[in-house]
N, CA, C and O atoms as a Tripos MOL2 file, in Angstrom:
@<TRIPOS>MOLECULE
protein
  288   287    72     0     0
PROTEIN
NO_CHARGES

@<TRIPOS>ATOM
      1 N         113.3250  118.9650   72.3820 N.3       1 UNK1
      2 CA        112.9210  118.3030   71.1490 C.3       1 UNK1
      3 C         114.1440  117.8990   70.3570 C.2       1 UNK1
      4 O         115.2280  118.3170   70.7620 O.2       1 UNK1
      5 N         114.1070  117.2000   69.3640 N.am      2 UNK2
      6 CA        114.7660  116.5980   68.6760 C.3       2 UNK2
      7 C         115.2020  117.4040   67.7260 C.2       2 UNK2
      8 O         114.6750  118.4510   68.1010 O.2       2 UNK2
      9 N         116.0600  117.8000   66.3110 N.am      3 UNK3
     10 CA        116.4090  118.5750   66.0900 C.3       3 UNK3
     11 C         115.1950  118.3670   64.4030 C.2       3 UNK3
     12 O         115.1240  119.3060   63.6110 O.2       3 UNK3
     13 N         114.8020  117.7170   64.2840 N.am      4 UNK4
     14 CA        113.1690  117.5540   63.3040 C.3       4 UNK4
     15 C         112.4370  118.3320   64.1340 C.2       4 UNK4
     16 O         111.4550  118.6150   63.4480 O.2       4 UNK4
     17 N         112.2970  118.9050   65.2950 N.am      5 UNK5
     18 CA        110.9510  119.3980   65.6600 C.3       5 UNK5
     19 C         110.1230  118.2530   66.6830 C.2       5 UNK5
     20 O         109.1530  118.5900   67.3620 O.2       5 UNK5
     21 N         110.5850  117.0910   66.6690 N.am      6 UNK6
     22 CA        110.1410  116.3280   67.4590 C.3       6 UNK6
     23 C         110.1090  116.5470   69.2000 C.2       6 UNK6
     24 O         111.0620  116.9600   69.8610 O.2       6 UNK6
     25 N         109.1190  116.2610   69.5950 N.am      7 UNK7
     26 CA        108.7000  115.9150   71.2010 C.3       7 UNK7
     27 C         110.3130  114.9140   71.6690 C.2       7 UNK7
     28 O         110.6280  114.0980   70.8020 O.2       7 UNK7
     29 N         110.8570  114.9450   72.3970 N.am      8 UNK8
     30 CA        111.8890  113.3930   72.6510 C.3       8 UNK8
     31 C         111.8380  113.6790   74.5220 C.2       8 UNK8
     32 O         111.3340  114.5980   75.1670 O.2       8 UNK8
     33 N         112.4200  112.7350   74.8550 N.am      9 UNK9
     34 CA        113.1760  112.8860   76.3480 C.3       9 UNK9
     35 C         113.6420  114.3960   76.5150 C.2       9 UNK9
     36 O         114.1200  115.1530   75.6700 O.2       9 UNK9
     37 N         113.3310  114.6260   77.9910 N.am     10 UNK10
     38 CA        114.1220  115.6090   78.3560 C.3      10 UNK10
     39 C         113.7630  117.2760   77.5130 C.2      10 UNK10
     40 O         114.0390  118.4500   77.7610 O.2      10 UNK10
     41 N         113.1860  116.7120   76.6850 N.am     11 UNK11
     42 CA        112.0440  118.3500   75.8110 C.3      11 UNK11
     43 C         110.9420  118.6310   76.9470 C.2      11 UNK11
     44 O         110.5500  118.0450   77.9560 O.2      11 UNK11
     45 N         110.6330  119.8610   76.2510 N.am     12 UNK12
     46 CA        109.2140  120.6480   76.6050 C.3      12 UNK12
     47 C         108.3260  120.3070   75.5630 C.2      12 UNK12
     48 O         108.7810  119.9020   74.4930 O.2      12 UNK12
     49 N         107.1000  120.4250   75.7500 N.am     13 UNK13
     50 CA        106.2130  120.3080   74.8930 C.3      13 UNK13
     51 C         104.8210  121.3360   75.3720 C.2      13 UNK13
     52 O         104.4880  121.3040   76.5570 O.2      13 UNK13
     53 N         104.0750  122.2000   74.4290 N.am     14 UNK14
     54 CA        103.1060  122.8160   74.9920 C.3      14 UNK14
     55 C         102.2480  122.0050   74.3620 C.2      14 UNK14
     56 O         102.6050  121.6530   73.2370 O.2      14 UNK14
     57 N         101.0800  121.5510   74.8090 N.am     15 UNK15
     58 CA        100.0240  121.1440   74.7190 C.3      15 UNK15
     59 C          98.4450  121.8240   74.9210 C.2      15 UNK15
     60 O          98.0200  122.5220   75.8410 O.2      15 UNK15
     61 N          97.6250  121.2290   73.4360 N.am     16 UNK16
     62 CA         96.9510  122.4180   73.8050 C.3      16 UNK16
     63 C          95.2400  120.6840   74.0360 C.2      16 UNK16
     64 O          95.1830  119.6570   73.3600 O.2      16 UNK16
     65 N          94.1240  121.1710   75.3270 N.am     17 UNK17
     66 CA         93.5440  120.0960   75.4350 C.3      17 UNK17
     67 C          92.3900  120.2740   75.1890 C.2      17 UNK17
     68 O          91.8890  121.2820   75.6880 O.2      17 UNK17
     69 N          91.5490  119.4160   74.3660 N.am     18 UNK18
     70 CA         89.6340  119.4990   74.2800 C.3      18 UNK18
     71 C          89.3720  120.7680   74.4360 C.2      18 UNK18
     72 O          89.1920  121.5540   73.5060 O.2      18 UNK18
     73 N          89.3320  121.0610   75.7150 N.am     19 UNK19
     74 CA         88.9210  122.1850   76.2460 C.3      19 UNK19
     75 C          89.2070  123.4350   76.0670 C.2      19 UNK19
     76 O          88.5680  124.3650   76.5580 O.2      19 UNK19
     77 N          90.4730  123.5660   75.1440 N.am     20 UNK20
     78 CA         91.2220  124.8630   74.8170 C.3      20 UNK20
     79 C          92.3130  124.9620   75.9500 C.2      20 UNK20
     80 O          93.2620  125.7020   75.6910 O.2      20 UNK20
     81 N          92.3120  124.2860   77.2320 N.am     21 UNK21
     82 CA         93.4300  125.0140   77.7780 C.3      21 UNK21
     83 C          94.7520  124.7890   77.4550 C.2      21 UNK21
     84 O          94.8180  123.8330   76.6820 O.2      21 UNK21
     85 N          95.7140  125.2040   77.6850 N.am     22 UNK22
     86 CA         97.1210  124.8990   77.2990 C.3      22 UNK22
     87 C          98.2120  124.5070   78.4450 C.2      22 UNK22
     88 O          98.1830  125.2070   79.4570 O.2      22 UNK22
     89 N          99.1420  123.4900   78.3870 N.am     23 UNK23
     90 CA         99.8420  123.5860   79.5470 C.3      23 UNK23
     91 C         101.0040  123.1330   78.7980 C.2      23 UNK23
     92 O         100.9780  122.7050   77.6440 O.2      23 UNK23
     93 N         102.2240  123.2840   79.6890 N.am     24 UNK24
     94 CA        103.3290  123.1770   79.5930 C.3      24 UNK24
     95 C         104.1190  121.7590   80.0610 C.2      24 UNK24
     96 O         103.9700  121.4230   81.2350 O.2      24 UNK24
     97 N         104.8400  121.0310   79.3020 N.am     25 UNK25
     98 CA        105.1670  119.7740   79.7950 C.3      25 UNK25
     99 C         106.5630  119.5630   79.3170 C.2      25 UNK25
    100 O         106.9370  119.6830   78.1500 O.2      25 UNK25
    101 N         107.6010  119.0980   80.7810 N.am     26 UNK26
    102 CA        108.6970  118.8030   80.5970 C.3      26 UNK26
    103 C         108.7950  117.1730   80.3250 C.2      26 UNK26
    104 O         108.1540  116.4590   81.0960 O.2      26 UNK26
    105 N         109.6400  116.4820   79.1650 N.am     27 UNK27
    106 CA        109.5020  115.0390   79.5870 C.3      27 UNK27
    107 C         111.2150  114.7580   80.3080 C.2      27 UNK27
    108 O         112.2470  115.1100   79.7360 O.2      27 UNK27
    109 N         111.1660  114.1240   81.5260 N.am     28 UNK28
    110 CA        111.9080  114.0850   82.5860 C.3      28 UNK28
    111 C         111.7520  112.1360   83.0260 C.2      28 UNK28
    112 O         110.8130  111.3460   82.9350 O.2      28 UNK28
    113 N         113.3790  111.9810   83.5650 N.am     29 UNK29
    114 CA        113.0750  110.6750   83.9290 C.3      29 UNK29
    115 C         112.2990  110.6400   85.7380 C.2      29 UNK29
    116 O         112.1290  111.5150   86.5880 O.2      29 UNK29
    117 N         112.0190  109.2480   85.6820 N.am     30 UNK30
    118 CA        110.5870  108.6450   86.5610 C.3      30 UNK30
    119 C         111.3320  109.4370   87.9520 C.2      30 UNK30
    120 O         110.4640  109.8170   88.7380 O.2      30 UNK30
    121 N         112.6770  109.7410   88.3790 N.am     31 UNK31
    122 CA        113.1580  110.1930   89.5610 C.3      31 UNK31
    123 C         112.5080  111.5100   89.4110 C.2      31 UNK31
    124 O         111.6540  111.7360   90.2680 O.2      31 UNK31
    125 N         112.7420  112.6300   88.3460 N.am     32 UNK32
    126 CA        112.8550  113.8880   88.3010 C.3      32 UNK32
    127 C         110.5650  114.6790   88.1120 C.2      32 UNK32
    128 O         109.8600  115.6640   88.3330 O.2      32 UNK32
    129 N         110.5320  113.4150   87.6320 N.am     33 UNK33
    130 CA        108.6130  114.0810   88.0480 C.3      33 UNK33
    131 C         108.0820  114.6460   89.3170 C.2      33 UNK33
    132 O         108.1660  114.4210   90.5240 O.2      33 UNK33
    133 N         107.2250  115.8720   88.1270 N.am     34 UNK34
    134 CA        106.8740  116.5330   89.4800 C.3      34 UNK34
    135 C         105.5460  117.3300   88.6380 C.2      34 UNK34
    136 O         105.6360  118.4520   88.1390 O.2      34 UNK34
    137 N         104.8320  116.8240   88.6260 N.am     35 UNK35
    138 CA        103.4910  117.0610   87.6600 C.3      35 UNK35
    139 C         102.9610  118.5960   88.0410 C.2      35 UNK35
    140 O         102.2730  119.3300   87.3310 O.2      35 UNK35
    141 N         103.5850  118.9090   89.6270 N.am     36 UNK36
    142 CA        102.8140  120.1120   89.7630 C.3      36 UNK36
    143 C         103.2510  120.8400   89.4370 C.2      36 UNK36
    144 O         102.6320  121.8880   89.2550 O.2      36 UNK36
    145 N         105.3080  120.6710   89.0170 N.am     37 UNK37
    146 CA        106.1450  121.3530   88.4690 C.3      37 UNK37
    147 C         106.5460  121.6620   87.2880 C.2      37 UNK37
    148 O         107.5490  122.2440   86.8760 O.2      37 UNK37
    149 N         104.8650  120.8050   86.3590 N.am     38 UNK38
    150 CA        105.5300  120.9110   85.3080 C.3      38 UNK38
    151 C         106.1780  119.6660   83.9000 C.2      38 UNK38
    152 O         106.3330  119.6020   82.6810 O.2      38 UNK38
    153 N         106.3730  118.8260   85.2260 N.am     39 UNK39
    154 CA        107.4560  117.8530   84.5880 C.3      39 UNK39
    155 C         106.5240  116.3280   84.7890 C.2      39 UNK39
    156 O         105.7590  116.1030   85.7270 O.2      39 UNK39
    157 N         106.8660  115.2940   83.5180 N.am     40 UNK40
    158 CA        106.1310  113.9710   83.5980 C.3      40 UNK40
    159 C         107.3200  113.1580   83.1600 C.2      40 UNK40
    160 O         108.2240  113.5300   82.4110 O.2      40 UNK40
    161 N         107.1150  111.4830   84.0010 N.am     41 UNK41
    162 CA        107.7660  111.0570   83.8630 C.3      41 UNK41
    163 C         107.8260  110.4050   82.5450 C.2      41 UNK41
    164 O         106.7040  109.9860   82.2610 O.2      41 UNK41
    165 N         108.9480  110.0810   81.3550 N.am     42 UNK42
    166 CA        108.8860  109.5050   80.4110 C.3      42 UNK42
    167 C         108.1520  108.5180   80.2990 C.2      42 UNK42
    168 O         107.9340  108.3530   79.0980 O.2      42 UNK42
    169 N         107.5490  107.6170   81.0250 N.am     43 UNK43
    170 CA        107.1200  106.3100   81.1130 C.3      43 UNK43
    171 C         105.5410  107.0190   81.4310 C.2      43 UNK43
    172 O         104.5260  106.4250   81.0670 O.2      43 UNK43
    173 N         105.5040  107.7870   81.8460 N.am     44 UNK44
    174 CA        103.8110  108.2780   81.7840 C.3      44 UNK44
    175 C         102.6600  108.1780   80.9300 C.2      44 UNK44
    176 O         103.2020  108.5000   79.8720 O.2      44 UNK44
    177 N         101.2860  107.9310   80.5870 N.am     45 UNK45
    178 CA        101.2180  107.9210   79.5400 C.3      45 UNK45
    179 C         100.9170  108.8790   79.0790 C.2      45 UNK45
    180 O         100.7090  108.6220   77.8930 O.2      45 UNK45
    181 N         100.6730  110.3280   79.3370 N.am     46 UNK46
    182 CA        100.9350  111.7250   78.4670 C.3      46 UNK46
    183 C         101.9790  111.5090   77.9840 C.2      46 UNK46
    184 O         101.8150  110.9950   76.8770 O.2      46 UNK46
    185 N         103.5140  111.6930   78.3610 N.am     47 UNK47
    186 CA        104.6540  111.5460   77.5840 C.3      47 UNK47
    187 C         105.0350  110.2630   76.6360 C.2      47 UNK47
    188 O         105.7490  110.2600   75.6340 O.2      47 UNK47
    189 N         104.4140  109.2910   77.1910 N.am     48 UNK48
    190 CA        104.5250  108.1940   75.7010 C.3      48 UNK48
    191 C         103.7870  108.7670   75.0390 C.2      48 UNK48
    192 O         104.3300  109.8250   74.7190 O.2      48 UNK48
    193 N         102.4980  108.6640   74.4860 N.am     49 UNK49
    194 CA        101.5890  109.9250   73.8730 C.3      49 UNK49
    195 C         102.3190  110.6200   73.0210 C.2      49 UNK49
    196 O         102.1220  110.4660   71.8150 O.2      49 UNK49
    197 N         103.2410  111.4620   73.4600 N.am     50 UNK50
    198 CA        103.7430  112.2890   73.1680 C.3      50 UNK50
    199 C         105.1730  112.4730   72.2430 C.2      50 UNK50
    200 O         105.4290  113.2440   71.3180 O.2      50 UNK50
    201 N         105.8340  111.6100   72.7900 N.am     51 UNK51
    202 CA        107.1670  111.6440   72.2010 C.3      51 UNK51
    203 C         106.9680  110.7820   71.0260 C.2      51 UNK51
    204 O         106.5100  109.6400   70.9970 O.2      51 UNK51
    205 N         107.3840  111.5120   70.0740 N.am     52 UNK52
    206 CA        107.9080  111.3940   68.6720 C.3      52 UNK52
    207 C         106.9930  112.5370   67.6350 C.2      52 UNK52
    208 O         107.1510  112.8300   66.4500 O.2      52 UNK52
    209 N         106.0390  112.9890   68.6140 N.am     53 UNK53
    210 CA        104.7220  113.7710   67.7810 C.3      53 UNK53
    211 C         105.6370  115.1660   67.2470 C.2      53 UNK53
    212 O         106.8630  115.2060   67.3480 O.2      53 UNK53
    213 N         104.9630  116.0740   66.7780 N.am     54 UNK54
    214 CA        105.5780  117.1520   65.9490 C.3      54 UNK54
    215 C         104.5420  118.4950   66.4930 C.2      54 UNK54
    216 O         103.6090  118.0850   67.1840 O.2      54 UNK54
    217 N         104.5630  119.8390   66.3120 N.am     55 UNK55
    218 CA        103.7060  120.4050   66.4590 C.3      55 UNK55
    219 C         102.3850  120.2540   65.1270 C.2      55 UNK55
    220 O         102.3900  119.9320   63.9390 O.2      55 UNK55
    221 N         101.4570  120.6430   66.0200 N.am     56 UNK56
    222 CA         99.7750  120.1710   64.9940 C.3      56 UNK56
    223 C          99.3820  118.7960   65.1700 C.2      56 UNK56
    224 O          98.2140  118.5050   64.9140 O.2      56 UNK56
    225 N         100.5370  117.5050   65.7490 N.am     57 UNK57
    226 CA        100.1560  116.5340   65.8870 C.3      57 UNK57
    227 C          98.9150  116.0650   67.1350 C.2      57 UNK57
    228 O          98.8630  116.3900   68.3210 O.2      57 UNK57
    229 N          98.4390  115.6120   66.7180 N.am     58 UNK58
    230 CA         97.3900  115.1350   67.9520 C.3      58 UNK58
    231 C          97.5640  113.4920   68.5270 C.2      58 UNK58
    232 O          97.9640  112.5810   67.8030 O.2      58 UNK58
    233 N          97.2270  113.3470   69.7860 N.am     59 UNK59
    234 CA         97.7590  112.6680   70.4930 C.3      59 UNK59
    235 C          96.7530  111.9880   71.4150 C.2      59 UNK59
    236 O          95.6860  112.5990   71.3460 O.2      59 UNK59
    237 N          96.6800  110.7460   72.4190 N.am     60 UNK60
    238 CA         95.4230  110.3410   72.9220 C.3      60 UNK60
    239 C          96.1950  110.6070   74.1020 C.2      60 UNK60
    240 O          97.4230  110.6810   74.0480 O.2      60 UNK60
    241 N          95.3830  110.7900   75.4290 N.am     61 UNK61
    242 CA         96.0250  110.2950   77.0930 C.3      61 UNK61
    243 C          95.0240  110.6830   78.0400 C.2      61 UNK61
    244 O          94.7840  111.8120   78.4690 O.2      61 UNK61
    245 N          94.4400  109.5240   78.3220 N.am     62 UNK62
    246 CA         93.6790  109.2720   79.5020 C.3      62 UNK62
    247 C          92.4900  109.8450   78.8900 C.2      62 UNK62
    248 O          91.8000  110.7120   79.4270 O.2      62 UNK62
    249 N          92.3160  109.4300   77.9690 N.am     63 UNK63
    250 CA         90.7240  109.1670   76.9080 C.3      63 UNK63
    251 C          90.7070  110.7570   76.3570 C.2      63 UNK63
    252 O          89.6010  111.0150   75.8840 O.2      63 UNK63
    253 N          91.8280  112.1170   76.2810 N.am     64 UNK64
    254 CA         91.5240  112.7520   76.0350 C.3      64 UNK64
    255 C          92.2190  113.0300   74.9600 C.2      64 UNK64
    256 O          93.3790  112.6210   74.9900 O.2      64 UNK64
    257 N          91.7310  113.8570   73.5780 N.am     65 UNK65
    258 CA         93.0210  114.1150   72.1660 C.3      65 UNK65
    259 C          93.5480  115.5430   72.9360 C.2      65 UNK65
    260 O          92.9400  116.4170   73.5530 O.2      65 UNK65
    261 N          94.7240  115.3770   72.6530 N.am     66 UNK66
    262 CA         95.5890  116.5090   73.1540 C.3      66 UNK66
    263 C          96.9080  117.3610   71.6320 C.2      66 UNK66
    264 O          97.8520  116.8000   71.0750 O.2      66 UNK66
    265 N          96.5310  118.3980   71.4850 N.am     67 UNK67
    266 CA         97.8180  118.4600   70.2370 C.3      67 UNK67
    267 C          98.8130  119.2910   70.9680 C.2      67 UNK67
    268 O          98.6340  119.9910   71.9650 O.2      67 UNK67
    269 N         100.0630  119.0490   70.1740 N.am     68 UNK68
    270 CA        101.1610  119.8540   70.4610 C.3      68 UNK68
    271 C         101.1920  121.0280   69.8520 C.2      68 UNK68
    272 O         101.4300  121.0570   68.6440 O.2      68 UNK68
    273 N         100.9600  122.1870   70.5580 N.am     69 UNK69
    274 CA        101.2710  123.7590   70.0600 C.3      69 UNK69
    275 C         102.4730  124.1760   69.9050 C.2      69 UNK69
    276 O         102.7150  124.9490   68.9790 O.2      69 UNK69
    277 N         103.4330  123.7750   70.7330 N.am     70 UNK70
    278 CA        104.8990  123.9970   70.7600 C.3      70 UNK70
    279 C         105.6090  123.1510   71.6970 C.2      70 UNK70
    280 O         105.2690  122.6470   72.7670 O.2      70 UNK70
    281 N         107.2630  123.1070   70.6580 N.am     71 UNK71
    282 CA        108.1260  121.9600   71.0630 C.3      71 UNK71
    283 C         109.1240  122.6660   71.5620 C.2      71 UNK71
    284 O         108.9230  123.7210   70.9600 O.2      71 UNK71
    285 N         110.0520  122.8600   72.2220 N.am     72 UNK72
    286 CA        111.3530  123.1900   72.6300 C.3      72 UNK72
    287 C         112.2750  122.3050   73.5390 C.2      72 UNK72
    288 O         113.4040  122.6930   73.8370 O.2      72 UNK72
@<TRIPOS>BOND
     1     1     2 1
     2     2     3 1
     3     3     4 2
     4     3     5 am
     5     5     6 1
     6     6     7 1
     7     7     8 2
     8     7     9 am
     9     9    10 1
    10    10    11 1
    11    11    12 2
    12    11    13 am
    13    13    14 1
    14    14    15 1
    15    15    16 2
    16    15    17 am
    17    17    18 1
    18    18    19 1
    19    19    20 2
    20    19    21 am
    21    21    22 1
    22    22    23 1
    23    23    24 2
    24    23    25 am
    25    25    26 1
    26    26    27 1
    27    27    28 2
    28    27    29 am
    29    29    30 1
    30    30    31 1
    31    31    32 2
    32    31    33 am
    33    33    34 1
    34    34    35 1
    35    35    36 2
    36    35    37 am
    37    37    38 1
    38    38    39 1
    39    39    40 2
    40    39    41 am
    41    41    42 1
    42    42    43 1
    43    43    44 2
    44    43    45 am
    45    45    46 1
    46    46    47 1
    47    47    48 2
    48    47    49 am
    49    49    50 1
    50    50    51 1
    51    51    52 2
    52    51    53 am
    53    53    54 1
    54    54    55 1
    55    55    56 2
    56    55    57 am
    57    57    58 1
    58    58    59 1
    59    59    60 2
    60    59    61 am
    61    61    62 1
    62    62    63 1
    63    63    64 2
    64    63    65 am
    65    65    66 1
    66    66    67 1
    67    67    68 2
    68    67    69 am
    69    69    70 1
    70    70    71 1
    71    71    72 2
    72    71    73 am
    73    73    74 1
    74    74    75 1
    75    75    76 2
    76    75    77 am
    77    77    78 1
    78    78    79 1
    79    79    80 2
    80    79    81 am
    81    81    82 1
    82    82    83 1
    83    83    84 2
    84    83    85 am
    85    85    86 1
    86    86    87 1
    87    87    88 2
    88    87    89 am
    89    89    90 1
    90    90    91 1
    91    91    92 2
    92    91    93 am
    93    93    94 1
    94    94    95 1
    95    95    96 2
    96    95    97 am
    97    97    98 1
    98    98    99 1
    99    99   100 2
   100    99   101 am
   101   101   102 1
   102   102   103 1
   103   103   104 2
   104   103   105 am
   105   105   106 1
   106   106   107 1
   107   107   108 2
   108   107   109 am
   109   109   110 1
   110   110   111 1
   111   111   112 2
   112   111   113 am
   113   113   114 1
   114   114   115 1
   115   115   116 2
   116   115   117 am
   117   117   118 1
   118   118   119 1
   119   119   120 2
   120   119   121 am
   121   121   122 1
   122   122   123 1
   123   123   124 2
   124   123   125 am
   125   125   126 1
   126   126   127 1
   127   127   128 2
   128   127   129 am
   129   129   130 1
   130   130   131 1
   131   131   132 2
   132   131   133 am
   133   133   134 1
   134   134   135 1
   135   135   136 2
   136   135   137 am
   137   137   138 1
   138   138   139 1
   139   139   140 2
   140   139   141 am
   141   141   142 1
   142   142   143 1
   143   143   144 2
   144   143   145 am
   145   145   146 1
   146   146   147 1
   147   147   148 2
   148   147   149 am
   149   149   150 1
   150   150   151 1
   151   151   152 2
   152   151   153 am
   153   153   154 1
   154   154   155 1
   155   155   156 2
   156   155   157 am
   157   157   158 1
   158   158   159 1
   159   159   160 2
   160   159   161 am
   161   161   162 1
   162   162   163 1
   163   163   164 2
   164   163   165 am
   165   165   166 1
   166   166   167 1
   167   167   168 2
   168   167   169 am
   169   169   170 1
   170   170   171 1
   171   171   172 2
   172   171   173 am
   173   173   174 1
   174   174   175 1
   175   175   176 2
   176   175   177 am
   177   177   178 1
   178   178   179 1
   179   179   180 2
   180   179   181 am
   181   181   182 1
   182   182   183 1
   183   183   184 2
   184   183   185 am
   185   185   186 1
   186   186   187 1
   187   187   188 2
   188   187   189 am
   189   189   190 1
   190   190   191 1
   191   191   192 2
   192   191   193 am
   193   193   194 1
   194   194   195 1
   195   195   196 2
   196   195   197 am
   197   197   198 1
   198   198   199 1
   199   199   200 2
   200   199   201 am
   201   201   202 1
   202   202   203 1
   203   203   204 2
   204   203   205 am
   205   205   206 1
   206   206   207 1
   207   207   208 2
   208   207   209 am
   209   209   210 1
   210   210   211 1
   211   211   212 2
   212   211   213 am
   213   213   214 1
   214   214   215 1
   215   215   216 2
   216   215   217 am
   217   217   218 1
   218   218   219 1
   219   219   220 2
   220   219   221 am
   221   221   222 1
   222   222   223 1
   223   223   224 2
   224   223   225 am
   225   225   226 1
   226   226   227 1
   227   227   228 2
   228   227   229 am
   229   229   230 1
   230   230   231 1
   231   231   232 2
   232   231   233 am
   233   233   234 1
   234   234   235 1
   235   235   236 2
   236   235   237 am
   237   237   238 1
   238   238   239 1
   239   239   240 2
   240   239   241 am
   241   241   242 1
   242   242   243 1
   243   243   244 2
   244   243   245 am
   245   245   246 1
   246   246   247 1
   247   247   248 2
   248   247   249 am
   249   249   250 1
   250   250   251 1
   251   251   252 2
   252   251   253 am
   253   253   254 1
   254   254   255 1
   255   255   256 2
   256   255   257 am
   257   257   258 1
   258   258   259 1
   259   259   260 2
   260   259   261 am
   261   261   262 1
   262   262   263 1
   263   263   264 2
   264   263   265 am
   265   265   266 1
   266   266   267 1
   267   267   268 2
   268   267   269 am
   269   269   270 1
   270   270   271 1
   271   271   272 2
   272   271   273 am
   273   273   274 1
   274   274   275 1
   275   275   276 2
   276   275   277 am
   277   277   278 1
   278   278   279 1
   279   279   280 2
   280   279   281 am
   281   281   282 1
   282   282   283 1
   283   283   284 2
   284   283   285 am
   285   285   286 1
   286   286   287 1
   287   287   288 2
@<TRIPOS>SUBSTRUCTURE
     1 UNK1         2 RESIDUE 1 A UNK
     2 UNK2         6 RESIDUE 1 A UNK
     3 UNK3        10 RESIDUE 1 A UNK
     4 UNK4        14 RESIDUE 1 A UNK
     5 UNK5        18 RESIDUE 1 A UNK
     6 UNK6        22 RESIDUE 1 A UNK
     7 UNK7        26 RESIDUE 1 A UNK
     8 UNK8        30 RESIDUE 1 A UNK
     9 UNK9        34 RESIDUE 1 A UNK
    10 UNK10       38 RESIDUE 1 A UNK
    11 UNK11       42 RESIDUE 1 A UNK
    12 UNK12       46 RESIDUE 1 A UNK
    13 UNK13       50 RESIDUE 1 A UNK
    14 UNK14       54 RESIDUE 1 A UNK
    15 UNK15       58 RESIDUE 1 A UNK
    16 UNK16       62 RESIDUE 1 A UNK
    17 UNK17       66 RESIDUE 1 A UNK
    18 UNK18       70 RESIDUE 1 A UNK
    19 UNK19       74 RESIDUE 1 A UNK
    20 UNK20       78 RESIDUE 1 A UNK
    21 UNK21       82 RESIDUE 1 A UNK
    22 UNK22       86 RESIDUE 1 A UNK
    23 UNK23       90 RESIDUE 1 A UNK
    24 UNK24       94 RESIDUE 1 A UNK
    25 UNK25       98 RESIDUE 1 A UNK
    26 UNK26      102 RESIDUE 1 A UNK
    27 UNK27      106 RESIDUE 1 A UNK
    28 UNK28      110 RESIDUE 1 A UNK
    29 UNK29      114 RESIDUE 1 A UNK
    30 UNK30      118 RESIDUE 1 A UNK
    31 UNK31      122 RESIDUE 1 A UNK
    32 UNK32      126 RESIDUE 1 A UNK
    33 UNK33      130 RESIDUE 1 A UNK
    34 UNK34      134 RESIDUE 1 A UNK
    35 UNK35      138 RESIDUE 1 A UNK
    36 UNK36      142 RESIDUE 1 A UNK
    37 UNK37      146 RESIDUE 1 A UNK
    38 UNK38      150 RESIDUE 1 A UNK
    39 UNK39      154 RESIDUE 1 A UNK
    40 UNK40      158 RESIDUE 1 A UNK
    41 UNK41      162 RESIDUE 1 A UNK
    42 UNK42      166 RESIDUE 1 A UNK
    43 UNK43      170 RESIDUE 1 A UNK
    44 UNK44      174 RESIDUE 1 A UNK
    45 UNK45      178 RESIDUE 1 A UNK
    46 UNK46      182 RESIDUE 1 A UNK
    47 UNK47      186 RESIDUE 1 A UNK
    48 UNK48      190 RESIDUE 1 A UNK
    49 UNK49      194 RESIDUE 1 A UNK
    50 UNK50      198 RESIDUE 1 A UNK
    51 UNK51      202 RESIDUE 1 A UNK
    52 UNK52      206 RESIDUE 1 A UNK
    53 UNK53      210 RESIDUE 1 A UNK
    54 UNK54      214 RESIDUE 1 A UNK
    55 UNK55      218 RESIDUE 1 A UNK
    56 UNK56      222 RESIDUE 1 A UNK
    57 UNK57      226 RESIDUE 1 A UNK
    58 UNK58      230 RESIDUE 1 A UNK
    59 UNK59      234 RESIDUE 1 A UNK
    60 UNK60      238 RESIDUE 1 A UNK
    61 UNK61      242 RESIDUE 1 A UNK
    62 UNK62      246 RESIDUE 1 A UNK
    63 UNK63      250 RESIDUE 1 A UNK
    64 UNK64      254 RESIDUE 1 A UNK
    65 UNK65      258 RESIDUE 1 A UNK
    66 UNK66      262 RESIDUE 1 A UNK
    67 UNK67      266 RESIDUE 1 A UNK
    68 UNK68      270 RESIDUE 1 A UNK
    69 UNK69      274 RESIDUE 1 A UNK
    70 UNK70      278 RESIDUE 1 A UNK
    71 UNK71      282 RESIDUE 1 A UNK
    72 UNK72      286 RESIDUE 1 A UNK
């Protein structure tokens, strides 16, 4: 994250979805994705979604609202 607390490149982000579950998301460039690992490519649209949001922010991707629980 950015040093505001922001989602950016190359951060983690926990995400929490509809459903209550929570997962963990690295944003990584389009070489370094590995979704099962964890990691999405910047250009994805979870991580566009995502980057610039804050924790509590809510977010759209792939018709679902998703918020950020935690940034690192």
């Amino acid at each position: 994250t950015a040093p505001d607390g922001r989602v950016r490149f190359g951060g983690s982000v926990v995400i929490e979805r509809e459903d209550g579950r929570r997962q963990t998301w690295r944003i990584v460039g389009e070489d370094e994705a590995d979704p099962a690992a964890g990691s999405v490519s910047h250009v994805s649209p979870l991580a566009r979604a995502l980057i610039g949001k804050s924790v509590g922010d809510e977010a759209e991707a792939a018709g679902q609202t998703v918020e950020g629980a935690a940034v690192d």
